[in-house]
C-alpha positions in Angstrom: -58.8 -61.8 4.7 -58.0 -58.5 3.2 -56.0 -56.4 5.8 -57.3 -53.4 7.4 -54.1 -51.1 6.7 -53.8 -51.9 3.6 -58.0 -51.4 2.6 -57.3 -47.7 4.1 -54.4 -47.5 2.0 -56.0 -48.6 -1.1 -59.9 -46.6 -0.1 -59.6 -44.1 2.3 -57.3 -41.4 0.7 -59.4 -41.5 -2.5 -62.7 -41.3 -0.8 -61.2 -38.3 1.6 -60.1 -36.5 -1.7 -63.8 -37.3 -3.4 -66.4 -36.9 -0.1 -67.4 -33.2 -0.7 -69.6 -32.1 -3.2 -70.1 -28.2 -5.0 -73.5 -26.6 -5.3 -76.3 -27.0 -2.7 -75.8 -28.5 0.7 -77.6 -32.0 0.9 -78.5 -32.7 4.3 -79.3 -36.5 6.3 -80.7 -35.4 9.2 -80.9 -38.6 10.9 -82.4 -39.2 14.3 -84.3 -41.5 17.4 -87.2 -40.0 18.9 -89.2 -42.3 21.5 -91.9 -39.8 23.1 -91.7 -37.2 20.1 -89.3 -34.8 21.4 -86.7 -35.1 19.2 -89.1 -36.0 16.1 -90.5 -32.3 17.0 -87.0 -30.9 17.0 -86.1 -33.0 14.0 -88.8 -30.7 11.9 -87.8 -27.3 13.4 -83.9 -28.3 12.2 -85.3 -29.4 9.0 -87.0 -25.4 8.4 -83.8 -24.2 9.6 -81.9 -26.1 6.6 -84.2 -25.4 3.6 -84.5 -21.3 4.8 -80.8 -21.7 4.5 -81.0 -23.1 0.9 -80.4 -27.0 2.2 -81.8 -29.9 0.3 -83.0 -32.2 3.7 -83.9 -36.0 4.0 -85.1 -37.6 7.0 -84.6 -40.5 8.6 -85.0 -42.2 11.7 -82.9 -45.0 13.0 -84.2 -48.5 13.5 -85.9 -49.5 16.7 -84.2 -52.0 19.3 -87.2 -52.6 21.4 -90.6 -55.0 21.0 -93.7 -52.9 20.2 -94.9 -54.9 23.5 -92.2 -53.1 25.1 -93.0 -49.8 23.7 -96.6 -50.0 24.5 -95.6 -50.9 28.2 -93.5 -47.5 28.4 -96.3 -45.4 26.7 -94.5 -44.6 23.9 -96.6 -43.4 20.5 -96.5 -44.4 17.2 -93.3 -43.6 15.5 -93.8 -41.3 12.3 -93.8 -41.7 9.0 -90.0 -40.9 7.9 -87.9 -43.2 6.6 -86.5 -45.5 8.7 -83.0 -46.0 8.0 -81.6 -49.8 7.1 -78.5 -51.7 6.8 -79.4 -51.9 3.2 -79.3 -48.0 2.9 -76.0 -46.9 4.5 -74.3 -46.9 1.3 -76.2 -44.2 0.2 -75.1 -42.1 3.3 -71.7 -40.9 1.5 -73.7 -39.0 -1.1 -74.8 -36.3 1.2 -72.9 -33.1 2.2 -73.6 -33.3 5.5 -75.5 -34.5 8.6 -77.2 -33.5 11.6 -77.6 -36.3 14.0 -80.4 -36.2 16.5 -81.0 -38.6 19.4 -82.3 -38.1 23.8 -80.0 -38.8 26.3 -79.7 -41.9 28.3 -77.3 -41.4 31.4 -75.8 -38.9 29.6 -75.4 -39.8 26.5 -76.4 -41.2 23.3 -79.4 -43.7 23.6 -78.6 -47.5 22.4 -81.0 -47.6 19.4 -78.8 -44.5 17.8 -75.8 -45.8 19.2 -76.4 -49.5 17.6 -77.1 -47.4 14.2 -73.0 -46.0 14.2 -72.0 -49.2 15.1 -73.4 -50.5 12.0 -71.5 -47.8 10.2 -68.0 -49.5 10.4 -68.1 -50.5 6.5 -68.0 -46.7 5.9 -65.5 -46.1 8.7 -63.3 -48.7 7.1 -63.7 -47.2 3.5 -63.2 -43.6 5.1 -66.7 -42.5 3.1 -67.7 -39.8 5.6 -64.1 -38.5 6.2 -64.7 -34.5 6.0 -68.1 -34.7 6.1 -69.4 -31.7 8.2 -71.9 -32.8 10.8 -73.7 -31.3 14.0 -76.3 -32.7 16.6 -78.9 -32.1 19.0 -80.7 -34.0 22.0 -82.9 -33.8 25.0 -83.3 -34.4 28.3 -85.1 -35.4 31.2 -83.9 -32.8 33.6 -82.0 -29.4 33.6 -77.9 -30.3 33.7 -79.2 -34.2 32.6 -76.9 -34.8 29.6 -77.7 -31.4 27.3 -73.7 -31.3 26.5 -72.4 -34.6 27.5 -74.9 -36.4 25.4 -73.2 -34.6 22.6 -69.7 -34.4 23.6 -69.3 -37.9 24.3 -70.9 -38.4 20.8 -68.2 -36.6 19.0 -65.9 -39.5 19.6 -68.0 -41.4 17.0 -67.7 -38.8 14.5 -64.2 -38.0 15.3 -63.0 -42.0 14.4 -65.1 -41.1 11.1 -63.0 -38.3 10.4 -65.9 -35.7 10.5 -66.2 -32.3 11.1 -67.9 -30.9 14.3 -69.7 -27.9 13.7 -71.6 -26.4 16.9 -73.9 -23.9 17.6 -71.7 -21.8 20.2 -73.5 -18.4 20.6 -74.6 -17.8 17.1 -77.7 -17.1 18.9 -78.6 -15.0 21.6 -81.5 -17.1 22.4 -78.7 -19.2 24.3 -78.6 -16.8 26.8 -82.2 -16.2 28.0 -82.4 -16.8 31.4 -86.1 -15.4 31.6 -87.7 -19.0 31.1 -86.0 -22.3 31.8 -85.2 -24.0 28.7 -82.8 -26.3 26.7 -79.8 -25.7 24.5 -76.1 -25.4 24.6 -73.2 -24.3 22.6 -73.2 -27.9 21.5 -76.6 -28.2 19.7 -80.2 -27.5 20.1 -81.7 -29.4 23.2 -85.6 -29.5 25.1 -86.1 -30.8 28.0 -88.8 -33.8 28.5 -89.1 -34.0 31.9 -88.9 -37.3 34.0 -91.8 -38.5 32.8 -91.5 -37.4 29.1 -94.6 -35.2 29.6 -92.9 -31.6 28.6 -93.2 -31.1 25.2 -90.7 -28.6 23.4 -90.9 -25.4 24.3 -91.6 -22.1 21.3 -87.9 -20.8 22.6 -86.1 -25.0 22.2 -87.9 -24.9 18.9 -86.3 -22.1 17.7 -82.9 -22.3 19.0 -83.4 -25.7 16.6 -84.2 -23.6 13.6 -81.5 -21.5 14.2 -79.4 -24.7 14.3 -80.6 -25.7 11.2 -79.8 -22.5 9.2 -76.5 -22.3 10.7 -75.6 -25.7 9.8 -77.0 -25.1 5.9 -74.5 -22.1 6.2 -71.2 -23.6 7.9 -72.4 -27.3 5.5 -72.0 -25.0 2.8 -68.9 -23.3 3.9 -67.1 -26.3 4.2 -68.0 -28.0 0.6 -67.3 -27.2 -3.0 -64.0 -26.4 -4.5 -63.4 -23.4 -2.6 -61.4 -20.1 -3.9 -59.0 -21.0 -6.6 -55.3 -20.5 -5.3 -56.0 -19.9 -2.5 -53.5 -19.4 0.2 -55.5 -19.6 3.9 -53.8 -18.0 7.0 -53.3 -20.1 9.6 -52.3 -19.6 12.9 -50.3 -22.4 14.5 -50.6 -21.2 18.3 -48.8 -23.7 20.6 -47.1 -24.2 24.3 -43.9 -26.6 24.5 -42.6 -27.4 28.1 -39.9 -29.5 26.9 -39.7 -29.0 23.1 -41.4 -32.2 22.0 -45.0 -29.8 21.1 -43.0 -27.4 19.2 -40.9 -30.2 17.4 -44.6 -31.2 16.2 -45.6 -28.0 15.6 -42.5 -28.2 13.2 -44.4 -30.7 10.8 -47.4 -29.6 11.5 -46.4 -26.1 9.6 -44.4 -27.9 7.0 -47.6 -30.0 6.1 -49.9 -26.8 6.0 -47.5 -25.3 4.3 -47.1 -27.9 1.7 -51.1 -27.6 1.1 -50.2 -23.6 0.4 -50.9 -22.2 3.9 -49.6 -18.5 5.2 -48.6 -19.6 8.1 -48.3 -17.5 12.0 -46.6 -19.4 14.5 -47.1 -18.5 17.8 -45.5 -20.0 20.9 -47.2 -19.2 24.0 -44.3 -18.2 26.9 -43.9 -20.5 29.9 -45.1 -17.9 32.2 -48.8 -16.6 33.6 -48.8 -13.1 34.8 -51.5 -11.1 36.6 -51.9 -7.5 35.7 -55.3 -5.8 36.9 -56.5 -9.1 38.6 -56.5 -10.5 35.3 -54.0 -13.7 33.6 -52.5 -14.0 30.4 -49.5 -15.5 28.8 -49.6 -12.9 25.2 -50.3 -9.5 25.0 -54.0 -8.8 24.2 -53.3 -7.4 21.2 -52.3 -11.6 19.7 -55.7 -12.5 21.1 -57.3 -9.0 18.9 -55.7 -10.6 16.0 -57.1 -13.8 15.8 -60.2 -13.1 13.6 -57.9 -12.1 11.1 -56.8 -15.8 10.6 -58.9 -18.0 8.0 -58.4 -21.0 10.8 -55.7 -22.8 13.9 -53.6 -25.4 15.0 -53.4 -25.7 18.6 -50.8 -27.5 20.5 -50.5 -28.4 24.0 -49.0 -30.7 26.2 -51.5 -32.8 28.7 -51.7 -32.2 32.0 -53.7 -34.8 34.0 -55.7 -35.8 30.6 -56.6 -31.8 29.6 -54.5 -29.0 27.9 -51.7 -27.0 30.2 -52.5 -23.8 32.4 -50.5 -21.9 29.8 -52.8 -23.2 26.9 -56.2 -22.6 29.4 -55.1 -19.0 30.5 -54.5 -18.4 26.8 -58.6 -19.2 25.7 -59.3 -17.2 29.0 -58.2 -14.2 27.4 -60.4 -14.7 24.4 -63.5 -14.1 26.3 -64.2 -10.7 24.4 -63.8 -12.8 21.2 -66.3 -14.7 23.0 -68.4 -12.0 24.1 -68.2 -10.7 19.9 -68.7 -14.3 18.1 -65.8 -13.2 16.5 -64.8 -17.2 15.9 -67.6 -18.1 14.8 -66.9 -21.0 12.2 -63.8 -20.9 12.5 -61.9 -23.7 11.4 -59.7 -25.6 14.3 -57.6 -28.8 14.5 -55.6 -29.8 17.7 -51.9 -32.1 18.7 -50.7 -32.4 21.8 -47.7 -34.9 23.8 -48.0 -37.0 26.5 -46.1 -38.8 28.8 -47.4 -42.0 28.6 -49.3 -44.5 26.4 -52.9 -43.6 27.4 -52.0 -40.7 29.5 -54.1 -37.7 27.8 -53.8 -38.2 23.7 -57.1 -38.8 23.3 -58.8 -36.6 26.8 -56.8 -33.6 26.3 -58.3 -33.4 22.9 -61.4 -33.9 23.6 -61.7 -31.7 26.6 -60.0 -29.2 24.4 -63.4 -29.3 22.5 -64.7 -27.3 25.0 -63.1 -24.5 24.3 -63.4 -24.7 20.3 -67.4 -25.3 21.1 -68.0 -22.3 23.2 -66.8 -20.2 20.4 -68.5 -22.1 17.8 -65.4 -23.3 16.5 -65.1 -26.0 13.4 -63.4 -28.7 14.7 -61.7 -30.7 12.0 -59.8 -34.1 13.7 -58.2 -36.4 11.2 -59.7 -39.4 11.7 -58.1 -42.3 9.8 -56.9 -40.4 6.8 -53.8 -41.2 7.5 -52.9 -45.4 7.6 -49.8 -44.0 9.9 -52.4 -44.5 12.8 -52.6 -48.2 12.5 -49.0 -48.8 12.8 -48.6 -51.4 15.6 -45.4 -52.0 14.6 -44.0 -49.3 17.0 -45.2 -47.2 19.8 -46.3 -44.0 18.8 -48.9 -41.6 20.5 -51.3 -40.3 17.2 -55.1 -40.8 17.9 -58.0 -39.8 15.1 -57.8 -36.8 17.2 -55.0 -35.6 15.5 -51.1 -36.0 15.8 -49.6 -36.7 19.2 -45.9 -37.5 20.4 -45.0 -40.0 23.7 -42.5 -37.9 25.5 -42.0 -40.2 28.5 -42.5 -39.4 32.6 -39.1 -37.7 32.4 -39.8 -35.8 28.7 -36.6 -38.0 27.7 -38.4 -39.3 24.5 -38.4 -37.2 21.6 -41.2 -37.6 18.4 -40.6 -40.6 15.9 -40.5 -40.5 12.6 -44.0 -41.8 12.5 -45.4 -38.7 14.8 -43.8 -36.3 12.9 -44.8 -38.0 9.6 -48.8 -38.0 10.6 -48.2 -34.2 12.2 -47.0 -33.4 8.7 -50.0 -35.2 7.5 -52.4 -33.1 9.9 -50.9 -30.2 8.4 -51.9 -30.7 4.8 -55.0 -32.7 5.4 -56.5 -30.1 7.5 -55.3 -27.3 5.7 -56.9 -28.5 2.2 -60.5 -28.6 3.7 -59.5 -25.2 5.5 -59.3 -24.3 2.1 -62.5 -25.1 1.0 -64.1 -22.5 3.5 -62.7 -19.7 1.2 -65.2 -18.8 -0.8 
């Protein structure tokens, strides 16, 4: 049986190098829609991406349930797009991008689109959608009833692919009505359905979804193609050490980026909060003014409890008139981080970092399996498809291996070539 390390090796690398395509963005947007909510949604993304120049296909995933069961739970007739088969998944790699659509259930993804990804693990092992740009959108039963978990929780899936997240944030101000109750997040477009499915997406959901979809066609677009010729991004490579082993990766991280032909900024965050005004920070506000000057980041941060450090947390806190501005908008973002155990916080303080990245409507790029380094069971090491991470023991006594330093090196370069691409 042919070994998974070495079909990475041999596929993965190649297909990362090949995935993304020049000229017009060509969009899947793939989705599950039981009562019509998301079908409805579906089309608003879908005028969205061809009033942002996007060449769409639909598709909806196959259906787990009987049609006896369907017609016990009152569900309509599905519609007439494509329904998406085992047979077709090859053809998935030729688009530039996707937007994934699917209704919550407890929270998160339904089963039906969830059994579709699973089916996906041929492309996963051939690294086909590696640095694929994608984005998502859901709905709910009730206000608070899974509008950003359902879609934070699905990021993990695309993260293992290697994919790009791109979110909404507040690229639109229709985010922020509070005059009507209604769906959406920084995440995604969302509508509520009520318990009883019964609420139909409202004129404000639908256009929050249109929005999403002209954002997407921009940011797909952004992120594809050759990019500018020579050119040299600047990248920040902001970071907080405790200990030494986060700056130690912080090391490789730069020499990779820089190996790719970053400019690079480093700068450490100070081990200290101070209060000034009843305000915190840990840099002077004029670092945090600066940071839309940078083509894209590395962040780096120890865990604490499964999340980022207070030092790391005050430091986004300070970024609120960023916020406020949309001044990160599409920016491009990758994270590492140590821990001090084996499953204590390399995979959870990346993600909850997410958070963070998403609110500003931040590119987050993760690296997936582009790097065969993550398969090593040969040793203990700490890197995720997060993105690099070192095992610094309870006491901080272990310093990085080889092996981190080697896929933090690999982060660097990786992340900094499709940085590139988003100079036009």
């Amino acid at each position: 049986r042919l070994c998974l390390r070495r079909w990475l090796k041999d596929h993965l690398i190649v297909a990362v190098r090949t995935n993304l395509q020049p000229g017009m963005a060509k969009v899947a947007v793939i989705y599950y829609s039981m009562y019509g909510h998301i079908k409805t949604m579906a089309d608003e993304v879908k005028k969205g991406l061809e009033a942002g120049g996007a060449e769409v296909t639909m598709f909806q995933v196959p259906e787990t349930l009987s049609e006896e069961v369907l017609k016990k739970m009152g569900a309509p007739p599905k519609s007439s797009d494509t329904v998406i088969d085992h047979s077709m998944l090859d053809k998935l790699p030729e688009f530039t991008g996707f937007i994934f659509g699917f209704p919550t259930r407890f929270g998160m993804m339904c089963a039906q689109f969830k059994a579709f990804l699973d089916g996906t693990g041929g492309l996963w092992m051939a690294g086909k959608l590696a640095g694929k740009p994608c984005a998502c959108f859901t709905s709910t039963g009730t206000q608070g009833g899974g509008a950003e978990t359902t879609i934070l929780t699905a990021i993990t899936q695309l993260t293992h692919h290697g994919m790009l997240f791109v979110p909404m944030g507040y690229s639109t101000q229709d985010i922020l009505n509070l005059d009507e109750m209604h769906g959406s997040s920084p995440y995604g477009a969302h509508a509520f359905a009520g318990p009883d499915g019964s609420r139909q997406p409202s004129a404000l959901e639908k256009k929050i979804a249109t929005h999403q979809g002209a954002h997407c066609a921009a940011m797909f677009k952004k992120f594809t193609g050759a990019g500018c010729a020579g050119a040299k991004p600047k990248i920040a490579i902001i970071f907080f050490s405790a200990y030494g082993h986060v700056k130690t990766l912080s090391e490789s991280v730069k020499k990779g980026a820089e190996s790719s032909g970053a400019e690079i900024t480093v700068i450490e965050l100070p081990g200290k909060i101070t209060t000034a005004d009843g305000k915190n920070s840990v840099v002077d506000q004029s670092v945090i003014e600066s940071l839309p000057n940078y083509d894209g980041f590395f962040f780096g941060s120890p865990t604490r409890f499964g999340m980022m450090s207070s030092i790391m947390k005050t430091f986004f806190d300070q970024t609120a008139g960023l916020w406020m501005a949309g001044k990160l908008v599409g920016k491009p973002v990758s994270f590492f981080t140590s821990t001090g155990t084996q499953g204590g916080g390399t995979e959870t303080t990346a993600m909850t970092a997410l958070t963070q990245f998403t609110h500003h409507g931040m590119v987050h790029i993760p690296i997936g399996y582009t790097c065969q380094d993550i398969l090593d069971n040969s040793s203990m090491h700490g890197c995720s498809p997060w993105g690099a991470s070192t095992l610094a023991g309870a006491d901080g006594s272990r310093q990085p291996s080889e092996l981190e330093l080697k896929v933090a090196t690999h982060q660097g370069a990786y992340v900094t070539n499709l940085m590139k691409k988003s100079l036009k």
